[in-house]
Every structure is written in structure tokens, then in C-alpha cells.
N, C-alpha and C positions, 0 to 999 in steps of 0.2 A: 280216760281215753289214752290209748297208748299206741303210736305212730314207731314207725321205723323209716329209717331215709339211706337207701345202699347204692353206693356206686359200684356199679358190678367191673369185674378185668377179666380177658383173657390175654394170658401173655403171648407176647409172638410165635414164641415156640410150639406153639399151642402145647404145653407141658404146666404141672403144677408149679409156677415158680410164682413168689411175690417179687416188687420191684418198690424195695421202700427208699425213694429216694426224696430230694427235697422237695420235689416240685409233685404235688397230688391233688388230686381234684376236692374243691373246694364247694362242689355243689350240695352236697351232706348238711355244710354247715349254713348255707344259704337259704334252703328249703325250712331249714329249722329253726332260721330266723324269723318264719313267716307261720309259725305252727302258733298257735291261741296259747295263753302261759298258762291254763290249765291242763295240757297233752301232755302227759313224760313220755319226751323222744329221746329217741335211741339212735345212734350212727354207724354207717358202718363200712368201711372203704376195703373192697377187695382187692385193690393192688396190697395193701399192709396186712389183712387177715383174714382167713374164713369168716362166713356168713353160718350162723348160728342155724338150721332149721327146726329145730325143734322148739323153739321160740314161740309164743302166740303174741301177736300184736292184732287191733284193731284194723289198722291201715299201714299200708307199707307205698311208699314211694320207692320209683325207679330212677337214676339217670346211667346213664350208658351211651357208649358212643356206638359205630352202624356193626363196630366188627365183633360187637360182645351180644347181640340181639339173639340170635340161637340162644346163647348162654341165658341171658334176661329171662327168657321165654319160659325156658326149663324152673329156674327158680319162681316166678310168677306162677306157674301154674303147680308146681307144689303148695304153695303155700296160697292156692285159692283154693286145691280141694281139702283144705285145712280150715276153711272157711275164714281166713282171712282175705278183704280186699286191698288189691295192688292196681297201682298208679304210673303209668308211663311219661315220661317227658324228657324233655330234649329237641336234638333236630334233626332225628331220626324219628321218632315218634309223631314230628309235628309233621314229614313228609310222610312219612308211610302212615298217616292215623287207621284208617281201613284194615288196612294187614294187623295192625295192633291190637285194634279192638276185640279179634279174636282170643287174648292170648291174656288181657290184663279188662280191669273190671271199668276203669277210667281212663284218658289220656288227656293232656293237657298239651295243649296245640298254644307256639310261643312262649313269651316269657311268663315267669312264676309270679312275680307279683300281684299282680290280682286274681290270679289262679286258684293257687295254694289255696289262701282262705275262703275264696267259694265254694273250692269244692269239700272242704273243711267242715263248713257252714254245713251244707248239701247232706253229707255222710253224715254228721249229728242227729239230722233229721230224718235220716232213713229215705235222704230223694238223692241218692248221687245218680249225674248224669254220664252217660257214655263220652261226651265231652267236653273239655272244655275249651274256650279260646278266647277270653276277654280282651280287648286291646291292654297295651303296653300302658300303663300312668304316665309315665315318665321318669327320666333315672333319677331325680328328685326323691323319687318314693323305692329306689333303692335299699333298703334297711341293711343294717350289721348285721353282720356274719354272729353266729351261735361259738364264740372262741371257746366259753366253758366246756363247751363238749367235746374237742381235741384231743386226746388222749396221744400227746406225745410219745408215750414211752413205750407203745405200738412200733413206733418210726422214731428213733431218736434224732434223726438229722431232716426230717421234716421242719418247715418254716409257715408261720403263722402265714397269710396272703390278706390281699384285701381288691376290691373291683373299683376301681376310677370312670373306666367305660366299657361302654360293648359295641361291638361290630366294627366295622373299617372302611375307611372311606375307598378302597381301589376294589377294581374286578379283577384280580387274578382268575384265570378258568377255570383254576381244579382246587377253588376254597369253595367250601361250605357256607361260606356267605356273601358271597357274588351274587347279589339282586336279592336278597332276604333280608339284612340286616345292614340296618341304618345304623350311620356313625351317632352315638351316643354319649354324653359325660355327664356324672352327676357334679352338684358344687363341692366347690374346691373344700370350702370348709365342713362339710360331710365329710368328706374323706381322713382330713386331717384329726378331727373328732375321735374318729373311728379309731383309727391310730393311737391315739393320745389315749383316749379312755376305755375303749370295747378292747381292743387285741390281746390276747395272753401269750406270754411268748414261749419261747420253747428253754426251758433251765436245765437241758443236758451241758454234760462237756464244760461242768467248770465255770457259768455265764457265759463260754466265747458266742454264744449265739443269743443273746438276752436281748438285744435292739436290732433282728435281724428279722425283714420280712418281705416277701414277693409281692409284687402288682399280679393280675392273675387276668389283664385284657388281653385282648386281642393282638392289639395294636394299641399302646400306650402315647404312639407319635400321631395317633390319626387326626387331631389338630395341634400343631405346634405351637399357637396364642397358648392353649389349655397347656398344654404341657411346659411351657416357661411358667404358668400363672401355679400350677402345681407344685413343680419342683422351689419355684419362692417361698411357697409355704414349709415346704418340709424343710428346708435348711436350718431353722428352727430346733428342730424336734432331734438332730444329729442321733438319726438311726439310718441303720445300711438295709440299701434293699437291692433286689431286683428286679427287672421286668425284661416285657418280649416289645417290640415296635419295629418299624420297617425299616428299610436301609439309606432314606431319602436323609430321614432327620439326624443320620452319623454324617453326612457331609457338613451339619450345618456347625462350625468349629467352636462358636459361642454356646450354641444349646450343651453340648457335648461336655463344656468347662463348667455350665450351672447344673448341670446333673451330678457331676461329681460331688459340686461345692454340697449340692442336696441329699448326697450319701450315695448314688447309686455306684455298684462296683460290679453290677454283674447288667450285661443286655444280650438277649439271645434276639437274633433275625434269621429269616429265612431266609439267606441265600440261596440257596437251592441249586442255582449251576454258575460255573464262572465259565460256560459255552454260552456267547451271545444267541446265536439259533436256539437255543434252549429257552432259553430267558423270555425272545420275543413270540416261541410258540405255548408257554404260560403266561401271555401276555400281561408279565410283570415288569411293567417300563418304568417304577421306581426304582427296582435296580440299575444303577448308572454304573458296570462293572470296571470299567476305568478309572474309578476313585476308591477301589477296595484297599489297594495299599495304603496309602493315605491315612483312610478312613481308621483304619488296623493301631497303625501307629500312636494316633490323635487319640484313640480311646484307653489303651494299655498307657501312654507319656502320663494320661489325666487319671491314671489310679481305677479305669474302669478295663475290667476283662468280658471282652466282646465274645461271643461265642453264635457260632453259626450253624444249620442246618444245608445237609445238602442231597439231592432228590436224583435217581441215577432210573433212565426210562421213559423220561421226553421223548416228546418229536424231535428235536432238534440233537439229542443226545445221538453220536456214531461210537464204535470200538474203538477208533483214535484218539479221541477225546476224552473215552472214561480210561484208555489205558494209562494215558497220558495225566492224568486229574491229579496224582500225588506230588506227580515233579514241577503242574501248577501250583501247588498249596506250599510247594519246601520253597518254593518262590517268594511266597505271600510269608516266610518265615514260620510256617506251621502256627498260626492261631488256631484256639481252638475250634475243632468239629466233634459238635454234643449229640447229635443227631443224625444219621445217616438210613432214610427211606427211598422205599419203589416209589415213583408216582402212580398216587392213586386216584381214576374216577369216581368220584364222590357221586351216588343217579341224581342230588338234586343242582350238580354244577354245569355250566355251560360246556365242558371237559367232557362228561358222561351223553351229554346230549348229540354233539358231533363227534364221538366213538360211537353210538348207538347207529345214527343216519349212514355212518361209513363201515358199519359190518365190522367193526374194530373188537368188541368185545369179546373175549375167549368162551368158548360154551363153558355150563357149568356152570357159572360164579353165584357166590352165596352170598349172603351179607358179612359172613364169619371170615370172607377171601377180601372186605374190605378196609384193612386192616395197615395198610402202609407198607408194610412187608412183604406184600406178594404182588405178582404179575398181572393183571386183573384185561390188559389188553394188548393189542400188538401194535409198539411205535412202528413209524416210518422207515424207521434207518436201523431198527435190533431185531434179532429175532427175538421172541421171550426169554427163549433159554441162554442165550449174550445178556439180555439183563440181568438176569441170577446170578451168572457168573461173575459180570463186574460188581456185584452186591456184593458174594458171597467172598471175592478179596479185595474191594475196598473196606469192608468190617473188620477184618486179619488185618491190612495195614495200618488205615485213622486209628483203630481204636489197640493200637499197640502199645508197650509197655515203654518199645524205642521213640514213639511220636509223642508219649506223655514227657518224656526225658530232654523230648526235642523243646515240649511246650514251657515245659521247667527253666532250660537252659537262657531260650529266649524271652520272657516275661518275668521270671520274678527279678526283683528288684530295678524291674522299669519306672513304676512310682514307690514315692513313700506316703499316701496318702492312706490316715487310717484304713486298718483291715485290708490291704490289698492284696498283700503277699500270702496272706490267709486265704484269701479268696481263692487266689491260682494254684495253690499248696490243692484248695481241695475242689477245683475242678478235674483234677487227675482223674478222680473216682468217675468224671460224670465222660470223660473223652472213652477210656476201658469200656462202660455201659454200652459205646458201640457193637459191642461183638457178641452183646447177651442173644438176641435173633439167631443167633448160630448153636445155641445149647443144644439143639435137637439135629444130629447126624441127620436122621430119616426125612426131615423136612424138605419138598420140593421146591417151594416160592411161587408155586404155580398157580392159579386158581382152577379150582376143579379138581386136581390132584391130590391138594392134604387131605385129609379125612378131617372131620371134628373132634374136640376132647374125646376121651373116649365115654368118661360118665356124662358129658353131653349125651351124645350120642346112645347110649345105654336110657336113658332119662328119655330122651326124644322117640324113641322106638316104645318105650312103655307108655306114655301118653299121648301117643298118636299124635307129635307135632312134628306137620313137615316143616324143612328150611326153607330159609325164604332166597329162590333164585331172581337172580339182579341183570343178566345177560340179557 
């Protein structure tokens, strides 16, 4: 039996570009830890490579996020009238199962663990069902990731990852898991295992990356018991990693000095705005943005380079404020900014549901417009076309060559804690990846206005598949 497992991309630009950087979707190797050990499976990650069609497999899994589904669509149904069946999942799939079912042979509604191998089972026998939804086990029954199938040298600066938990305990309104997904953690010594014995690491560059690996949750702080009881264990095993968690657990000064002591040297959060109006109309009231300086400090002194995301298209967000944003951040000493997106309504978030009742959404939109990068409705205080514009040169400023020089100047040599100055050396590469969204001159940030790929688009007209509108 022979399986294939693809996470499909479209880049923002919506251009051919790939984006091989350290941090890549690890759902490939997850799904394939769950495949019966007599399936040779195949993986296949579209951010690092094309997707093979001419390939016959048995069964092919999908995951995909809401903005690649056009994309999904097109590959699924080539290679169903190839007589190969394809498999949907995710939490795009688990909300839209209906729209899906058109388009792929299966879907899998929630998490994979008891999924995968039913529907495994099912297809052996020649009974797969339309779908599937088994409850959750428990994160107990978590399995290792499939590290033999990695193929670093696709990506040479990709990093081994591993899952501790899922979901998050806060209701932000414009996450995807606000009232879906329950705060989760598997045992501590699962994890450590995993590490210790399953992970293969990445042996470019010399060994500099040989004990180097991502947490790949949600929210790695979503209980702080768990996450002290974690990091004791790793301290141990003196390997560097990093993860994402929320902005509550950098105030807390002691967690932040055991994290270190436990290896980690990289935390990305989502800051999203340092406009209090902003913050309190994404009703994310773990940001306490009065402690950001502080916060900044305590983690660069301890050998950890703090890196943040920031979202420009709130309610709360005015022209004063975003014009203004840069000469807030030379404030904050220019820490890094890894990330810079539109706010976007997600249809299965509290965000999308009060733009839908308020006439907010812009005609047009497709699921390919929800994508982080573009406009998808009209705040309070911007017109659309002001948000593109404060996008289009906040990108040109954060992600400048002068702000990585700023980032250099003020962080390296803040600790000497193994690996640090390494670290900040090569987040250069990830602050510049701000400005990749801008590759494409012709792009409007609009929804309803870009067009699709084009061989989307060329593919979708040959098999009669419409887009799917989200307005």
C-alpha cells in the first residue's frame, strides 16, 4: 500500500516562490506516524518542493490551511481522476466538511489520532467512508513524529520539531481556536523520549544545528505548572530549542530564567499591536502591554531572543497609530519583528461572525483572500486601502537591512549563554522574510481583487471547480 501525506502552500505573492525556512509544517510527519508499518509513505511539503503528479499512490492525505484550499482542490482532483483517493483534514476541512466532500474522496473532521488508522483500516477494505470524526483519545496517545522521513537537505536550515500540546487556553476573536479547541498536554516523559530517542537532527552547517529543535504548539505557556514541569526535564538533555507561547508567561521573571537554564534561546508571541484599543478589540487581555519593555530586556539578559508578530487592520487600529508604530518599536530598542500580517477573519472565529452580522465583510472573498496578507474586511477607524498602505510600508521599514543592523547592534552580545549570539546572528534572515509579501508589484492586498495562481486558475476552469466564496 503506498500513502502519500502533502502539505500543500501558496505563497502570499501568490507567485511561484518556495519559503524554506526553519520553521515548516510538521503535519506530514505526524500523519505518518499514524500509517500501519506495512504502507511505504511518502512526504511531501510544498512550502520546500513541488508536488510530484505524475506519481501513483494508493491514498494521499491533505493538510492545508483556509488560504491554500482553491490550491488543495485542484491537486485533489487531479489525482482522483487518476484514480487515486485523497483525504482532507485539518480545521478547514473539519469546518467546511460539506464544501469538501465535493472535491476529495474522505475528510477527517478533528484530530488524526484515531482517524488516520480508521480510515486506513476502512480503505483496505474497500468501505472508506465520506467521513470521518472519531473523538480525540487523549494527548497520551499522541505518537512520534516519522523524523526518518525528513529530508533535510530539501531545507537545509529546517529544524527537527516535536508537539508537547494543543490548543490554548484564551479566546482571542480572530484565532482559529476560540471555542474549538481545548487546552491539551501530553506527559512530560513522552515528550522527553521523543527527543532523547525518535528526533533526527538536522547535520548541515558543520553540526552547528545537531541539538537544535522547535516545540511546534500553539501555545507552549498555556499551563505554566506543565511548562515549569517540562522545561526541568529538558535541562537534562542540554539541547537548544524553540517555541511560540503567549505574552502572560514572559512577565513571569523565574519561568523565563528556567527556560533558559532548559535551552530555549528563541520564543516568538503574538503581540500583535502595542495600540491598547487594538489589543482590547481582539480581546487579547493576556497582553499587559505595559510590561513589554521589561519583558524584552529579562528575555535577551537570559540568553533568550524574544521575537514578535504584529497585525496592522484592527478595530482599534487609526493612521496615527500605525504611522507612528516604528518610532514605538525604536522605543522598545527594535526587538525583533518575525512577522508582520492583515488581520484576518477566520469564518469559523467569533471575529468573522460579528463582521458577517455587521455588513463588514468586503464582496468577493474567497477562501485563497484568507491568507493573512490581505484585506478581507473594513475596520472601524481605516479604509481598506489605508490598511494596505500602512502594510505595504511597515514591510519596507521592520523588515529592512537598517532594522536588522539596529537588531545586531542592540542584542548580540547581551548574554553569553550557549548559542545565543548564534541565534541573533541568524534571526537577521527571519526579520528581511518581512518583506517577501511584496515580491509581486501587481498585488493589491485586497480581497476580491487578486486573481488566483494562474495554473490555479487555468486547472479550476478545466475541471469545473468553483471557488469557494466566504463573504
Amino acid at each position: 500500500m503506498r500513502i502519500a501525506v502533502i502539505a500543500t502552500y501558496t505563497h502570499p505573492t501568490r507567485l511561484s516562490i518556495k519559503e524554506r525556512s526553519v520553521m515548516q509544517s510538521a503535519v506530514p510527519e505526524l500523519i505518518a506516524g499514524l500509517c500501519p508499518d506495512h504502507a511505504e509513505v511518502e512526504l511531501y511539503n510544498e512550502k520546500e518542493d513541488d508536488i510530484p503528479l505524475d506519481r501513483h499512490w494508493d491514498l494521499v492525505f491533505f493538510s492545508y490551511l483556509h488560504a491554500y484550499y482553491e490550491h488543495t482542490k485542484v491537486l485533489s482532483m487531479q489525482f482522483r481522476r487518476r484514480g487515486i483517493r485523497t483525504v482532507a483534514g485539518g480545521r478547514h476541512a473539519s469546518y467546511f466538511a460539506d464544501d469538501c466532500q465535493r472535491f476529495f474522496d474522505a475528510v477527517i473532521i478533528g484530530d488524526p489520532e484515531a482517524n488516520v488508522p480508521a480510515l486506513i483500516r476502512d480503505f483496505e477494505r474497500g468501505e472508506l467512508k465520506p467521513r470521518y470524526c472519531l473523538p480525540f483519545p487523549g494527548a497520551a496517545e499522541i505518537r512520534p513524529y516519522r523524523y526518518d522521513l525528513i529530508d533535510f537537505r530539501s531545507n537545509p536550515v529546517r529544524l527537527p520539531a516535536v508537539e508537547a500540546s494543543r490548543g490554548c487556553p484564551f479566546s482571542c476573536n480572530f484565532c482559529v481556536l476560540t471555542g474549538r479547541e481545548s487546552y491539551r498536554y501530553r506527559p512530560v516523559q513522552h515528550v522527553i523520549d521523543e527527543i532523547r530517542h525518535k528526533m533526527r537532527w538536522n547535520r548541515n552547517y558543520f553540526g552547528l544545528l545537531d541539538d537544535w529543535f522547535i516545540f511546534l504548539d500553539n501555545n507552549l505557556g498555556g499551563s505554566p505548572r506543565y511548562l515549569r514541569e517540562l522545561c526541568t526535564a529538558l535541562v537534562p538533555l542540554r539541547k537548544i530549542w524553540g517555541c511560540a507561547l503567549t505574552f502572560n508567561i514572559l512577565r513571569d521573571e523565574e519561568m523565563v530564567k528556567l527556560m533558559a537554564r532548559a535551552g530555549c534561546r528563541y520564543i516568538y508571541t503574538g503581540l500583535e499591536s502595542l495600540n491598547p484599543d487594538s489589543i482590547r478589540a481582539m480581546n487579547k487581555g493576556q497582553n499587559q502591554l505595559r510590561d513589554v519593555g521589561a519583558v524584552i530586556r529579562r528575555c535577551f539578559e537570559n540568553g533568550i531572543l524574544l521575537s514578535f508578530g504584529l497585525l496592522v487592520g484592527s478595530d482599534g487600529d487609526t493612521n496615527e497609530y500605525l504611522e507612528k508604530l516604528p518610532d514605538y518599536l525604536a522605543d522598545l530598542r527594535y526587538f525583533s519583528i518575525t512577522f508582520l500580517g492583515i488581520v484576518c477573519p477566520y469564518p469559523e472565529t467569533p471575529f468573522f461572525t460579528t463582521l458577517s452580522a455587521e455588513g463588514r465583510l468586503l464582496p468577493g472573498t474567497v477562501s485563497r483572500d484568507y491568507d493573512g496578507y490581505t484585506v478581507c474586511h473594513r475596520p472601524t477607524r481605516l479604509q481598506p486601502s489605508e490598511v494596505v498602505d500602512h502594510f505595504r510600508r511597515l514591510c519596507l521599514e521592520l523588515g529592512s537591512f537598517t532594522n536588522v543592523a539596529r537588531h545586531y547592534r542592540e542584542n548580540l552580545l547581551t548574554s553569553y549563554a550557549p548559542s545565543y549570539n548564534f541565534t541573533i546572528l541568524g534571526s537577521g534572515r527571519e526579520i528581511l522574510s518581512i518583506r517577501n509579501p511584496l515580491r509581486n508589484g501587481a498585488r493589491r492586498y485586497v480581497a476580491g481583487l487578486d486573481p488566483l495562481e494562474a495554473e490555479d486558475r487555468r486547472m479550476m476552469q478545466e475541471l469545473q471547480i468553483p471557488p469557494q466564496y466566504l463573504s
